[in-house]
C-alpha positions in Angstrom: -3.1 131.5 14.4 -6.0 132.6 16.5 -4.0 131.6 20.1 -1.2 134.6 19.0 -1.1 135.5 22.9 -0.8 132.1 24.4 1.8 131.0 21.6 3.6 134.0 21.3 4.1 134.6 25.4 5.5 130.6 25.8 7.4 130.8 22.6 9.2 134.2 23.4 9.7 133.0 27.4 11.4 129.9 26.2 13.9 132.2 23.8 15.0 134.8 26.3 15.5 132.0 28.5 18.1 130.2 26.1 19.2 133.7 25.4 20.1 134.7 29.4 21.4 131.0 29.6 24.2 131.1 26.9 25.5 134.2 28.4 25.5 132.7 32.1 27.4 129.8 30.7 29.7 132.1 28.4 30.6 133.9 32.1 31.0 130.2 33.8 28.0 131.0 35.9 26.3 127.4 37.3 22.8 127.7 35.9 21.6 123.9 36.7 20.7 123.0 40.3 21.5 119.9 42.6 17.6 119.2 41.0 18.6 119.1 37.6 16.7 122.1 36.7 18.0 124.8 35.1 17.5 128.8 36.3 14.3 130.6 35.2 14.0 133.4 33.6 11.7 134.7 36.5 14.7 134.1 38.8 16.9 136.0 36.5 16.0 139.0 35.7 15.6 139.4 39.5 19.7 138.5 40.1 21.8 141.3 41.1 24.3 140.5 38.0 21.3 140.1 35.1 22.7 142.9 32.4 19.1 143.5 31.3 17.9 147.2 31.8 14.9 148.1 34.1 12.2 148.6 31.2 13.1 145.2 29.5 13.2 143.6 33.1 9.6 144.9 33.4 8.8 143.4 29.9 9.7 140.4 30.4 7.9 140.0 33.7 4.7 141.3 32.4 5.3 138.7 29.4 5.5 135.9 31.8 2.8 136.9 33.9 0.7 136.5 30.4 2.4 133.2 30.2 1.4 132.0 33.7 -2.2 132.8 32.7 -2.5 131.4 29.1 -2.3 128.0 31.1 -5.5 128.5 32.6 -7.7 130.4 30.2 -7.6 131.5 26.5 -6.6 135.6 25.9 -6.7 135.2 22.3 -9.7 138.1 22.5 -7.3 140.4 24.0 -4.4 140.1 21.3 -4.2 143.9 20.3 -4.3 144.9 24.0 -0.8 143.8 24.4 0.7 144.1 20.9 3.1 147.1 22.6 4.4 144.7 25.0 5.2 142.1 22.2 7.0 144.3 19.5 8.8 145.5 22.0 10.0 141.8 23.7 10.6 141.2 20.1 13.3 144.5 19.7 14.2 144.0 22.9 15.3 140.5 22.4 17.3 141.0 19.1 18.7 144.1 20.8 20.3 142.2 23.8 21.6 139.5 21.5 23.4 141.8 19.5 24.6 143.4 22.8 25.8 140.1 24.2 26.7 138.2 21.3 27.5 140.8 18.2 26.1 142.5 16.1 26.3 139.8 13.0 23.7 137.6 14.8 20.4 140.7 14.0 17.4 139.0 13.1 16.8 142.8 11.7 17.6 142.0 7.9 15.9 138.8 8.0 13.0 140.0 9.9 12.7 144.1 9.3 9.2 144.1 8.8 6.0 142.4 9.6 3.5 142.2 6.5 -0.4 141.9 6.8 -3.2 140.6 4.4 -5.7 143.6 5.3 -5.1 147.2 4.7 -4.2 149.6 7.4 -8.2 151.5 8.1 -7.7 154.3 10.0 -11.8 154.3 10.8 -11.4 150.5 12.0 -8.4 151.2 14.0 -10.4 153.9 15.7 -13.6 152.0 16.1 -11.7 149.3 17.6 -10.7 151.2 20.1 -13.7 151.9 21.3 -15.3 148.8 22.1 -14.8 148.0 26.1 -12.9 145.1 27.1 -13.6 142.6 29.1 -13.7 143.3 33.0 -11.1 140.0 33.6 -9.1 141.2 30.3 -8.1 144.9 32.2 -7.8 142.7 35.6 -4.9 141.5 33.8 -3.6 144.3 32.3 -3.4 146.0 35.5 -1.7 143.3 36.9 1.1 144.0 34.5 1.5 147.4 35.7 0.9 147.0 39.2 3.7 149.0 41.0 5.0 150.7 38.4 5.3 154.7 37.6 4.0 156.6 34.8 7.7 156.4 33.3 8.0 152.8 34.1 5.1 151.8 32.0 6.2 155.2 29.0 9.5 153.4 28.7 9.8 151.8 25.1 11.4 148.3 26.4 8.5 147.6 28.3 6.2 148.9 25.9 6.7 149.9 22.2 4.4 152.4 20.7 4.1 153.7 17.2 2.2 156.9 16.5 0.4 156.6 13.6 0.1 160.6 11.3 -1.4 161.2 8.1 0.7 164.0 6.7 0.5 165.6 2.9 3.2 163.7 1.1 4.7 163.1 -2.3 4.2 159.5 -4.3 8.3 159.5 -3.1 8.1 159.4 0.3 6.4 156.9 3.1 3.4 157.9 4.4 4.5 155.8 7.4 7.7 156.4 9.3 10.2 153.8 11.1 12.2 156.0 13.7 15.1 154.6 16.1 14.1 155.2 19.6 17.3 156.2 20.3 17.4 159.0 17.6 17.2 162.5 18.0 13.9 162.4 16.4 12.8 159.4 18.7 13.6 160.9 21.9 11.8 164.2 21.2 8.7 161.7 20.0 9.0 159.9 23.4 9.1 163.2 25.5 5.6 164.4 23.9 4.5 160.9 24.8 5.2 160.8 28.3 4.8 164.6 29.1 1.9 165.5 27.3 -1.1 165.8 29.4 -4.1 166.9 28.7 -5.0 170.2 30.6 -7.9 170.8 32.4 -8.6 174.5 31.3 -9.2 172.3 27.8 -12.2 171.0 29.1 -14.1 173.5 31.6 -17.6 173.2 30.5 -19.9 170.4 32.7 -22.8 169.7 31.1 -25.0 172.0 33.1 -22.5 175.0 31.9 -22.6 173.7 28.4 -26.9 173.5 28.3 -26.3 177.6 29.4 -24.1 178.5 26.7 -26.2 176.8 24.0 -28.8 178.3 24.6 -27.4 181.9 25.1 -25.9 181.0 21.9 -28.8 180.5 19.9 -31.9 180.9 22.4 -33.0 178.0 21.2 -34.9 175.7 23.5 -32.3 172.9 24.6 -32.1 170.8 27.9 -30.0 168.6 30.3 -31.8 165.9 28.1 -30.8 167.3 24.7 -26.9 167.1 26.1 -27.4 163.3 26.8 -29.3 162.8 23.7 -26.2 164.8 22.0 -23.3 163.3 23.9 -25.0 159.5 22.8 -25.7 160.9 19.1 -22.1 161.4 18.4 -20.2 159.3 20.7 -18.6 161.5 22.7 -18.2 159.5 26.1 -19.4 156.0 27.0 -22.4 155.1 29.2 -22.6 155.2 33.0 -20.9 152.3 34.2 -18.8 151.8 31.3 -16.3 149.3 32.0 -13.6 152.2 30.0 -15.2 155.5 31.0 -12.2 157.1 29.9 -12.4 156.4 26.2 -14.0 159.7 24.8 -13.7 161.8 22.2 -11.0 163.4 23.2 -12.1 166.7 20.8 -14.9 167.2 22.9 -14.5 165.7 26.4 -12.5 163.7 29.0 -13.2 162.0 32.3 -11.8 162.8 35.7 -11.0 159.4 37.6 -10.5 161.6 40.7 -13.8 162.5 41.1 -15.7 160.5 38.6 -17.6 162.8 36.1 -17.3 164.4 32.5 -16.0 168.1 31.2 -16.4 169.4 28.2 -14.3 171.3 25.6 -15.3 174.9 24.0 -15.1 172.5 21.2 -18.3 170.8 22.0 -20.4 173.9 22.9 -19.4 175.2 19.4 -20.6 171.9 18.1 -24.0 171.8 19.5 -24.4 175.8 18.5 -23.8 174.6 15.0 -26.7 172.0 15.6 -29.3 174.1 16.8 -28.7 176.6 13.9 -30.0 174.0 11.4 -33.3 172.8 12.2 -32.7 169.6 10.3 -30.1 168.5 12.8 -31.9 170.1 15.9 -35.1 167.8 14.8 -32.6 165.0 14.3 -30.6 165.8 17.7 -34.3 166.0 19.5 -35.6 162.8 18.1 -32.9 160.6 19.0 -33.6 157.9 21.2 -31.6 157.5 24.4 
């Protein structure tokens, strides 16, 4: 149980393979060479007759490049870095078989759901995704995208992503929602996905800017130094040199990769106005230790 990306990456390559195999043999395609070895999968997802799409095609090629690499070193570390990629090789795969094979065959009734021992924490989830990763963990990962567009990598059969919402509900309804891709509802989810960007004019404060307006705010004495000392207080952006510098608080700030540096959100200035109103906080702000 704790080698969940090497197991599950050989496991699932070996089952689409059977898969793509019975339906070569179904069409009286040869699959076995003059060597005795049967066609790889690698080999046929790139054939000009392989009735996979494009995003499952790119699943299935990231999976195996996973594959190739759990024979050489041990990614059990990274297992929720690629959980996207492996529910959706698991929909894809029971999504193809009903395709090729009928519908009766749907591991969907006997496998609908996948059940836990540890309750869903919205505060661990979050703090989880904070910590950096390994520099040869995102070597891999963008290997697995390498070549591929913005919509390449949004598709849901290359990678399968739930959005998580905490709504006001009745004791009669889920708090947690199962939607069909395919849906009306699923597509208009998808489109926010892949066209929402975050805008610039969001963030147009740089930290110089947001020292000024603090202190015309409340003409209370607050320097470069007091941003940093803020910015580390709450959390707001990682160090310099962070392996991730793009995981921020996305309330307050984001990072330009173009040009390498933080802005900050009218958000943030508001924040740190509200801190230098209480002197409590200010002392506490002030005293923190970079």
């Amino acid at each position: 149980m704790r080698f969940k990306t090497e197991v599950f990456t050989m496991l699932a390559n070996v089952a689409w393979t059977y898969l793509m195999h019975e339906h070569y043999e179904r069409k009286g395609v040869k699959i076995v060479g003059k060597d005795g070895r049967s066609i790889l999968l690698s080999q046929i997802v790139e054939r000009h007759d392989c009735p996979l799409s494009k995003g499952i095609k790119g699943n299935l090629r990231a999976v195996k490049l996973l594959r190739d690499d759990v024979e050489h070193k041990l990614l059990g570390r990274a297992d929720s870095k690629w959980l996207g990629l492996f529910q959706a090789c698991c929909l894809n795969f029971d999504k193809c078989m009903c395709e090729l094979f009928g519908a009766q065959l749907t591991l969907s009734n006997e496998l609908a759901f996948a059940l836990q021992f540890t309750k869903l924490n919205f505060d661990q989830a979050s703090t989880l995704n904070k910590y950096e990763i390994p520099g040869e963990i995102d070597a891999i990962d963008a290997r697995l995208r390498e070549g591929m567009s913005e919509t390449d990598i949004a598709d849901l059969e290359f990678q399968f992503r739930v959005v998580y919402t905490l709504d006001a509900v009745t004791k009669s309804r889920a708090h947690f929602q199962f939607v069909q891709p395919d849906s009306a509802e699923g597509k208009d989810i998808r489109n926010v996905l892949v066209q929402h960007k975050l805008a610039d004019h969001l963030y147009p404060h740089k930290p110089r800017d947001v020292v000024k307006k603090v202190v015309k705010a409340t003409e209370v004495a607050f320097t470069q130094h007091n941003h940093t000392q803020a910015w580390r207080m709450f959390e707001v952006r990682p160090r310099n040199g962070a392996a991730q510098p793009e995981n921020t608080n996305r309330d307050y700030c984001i990072f330009h990769a173009a040009h390498g540096d933080y802005t900050f959100s009218d958000q943030w200035v508001q924040k740190l106005v509200n801190v230098c109103g209480n002197a409590q906080q200010l002392q506490e702000l002030k005293s923190f230790k970079l």
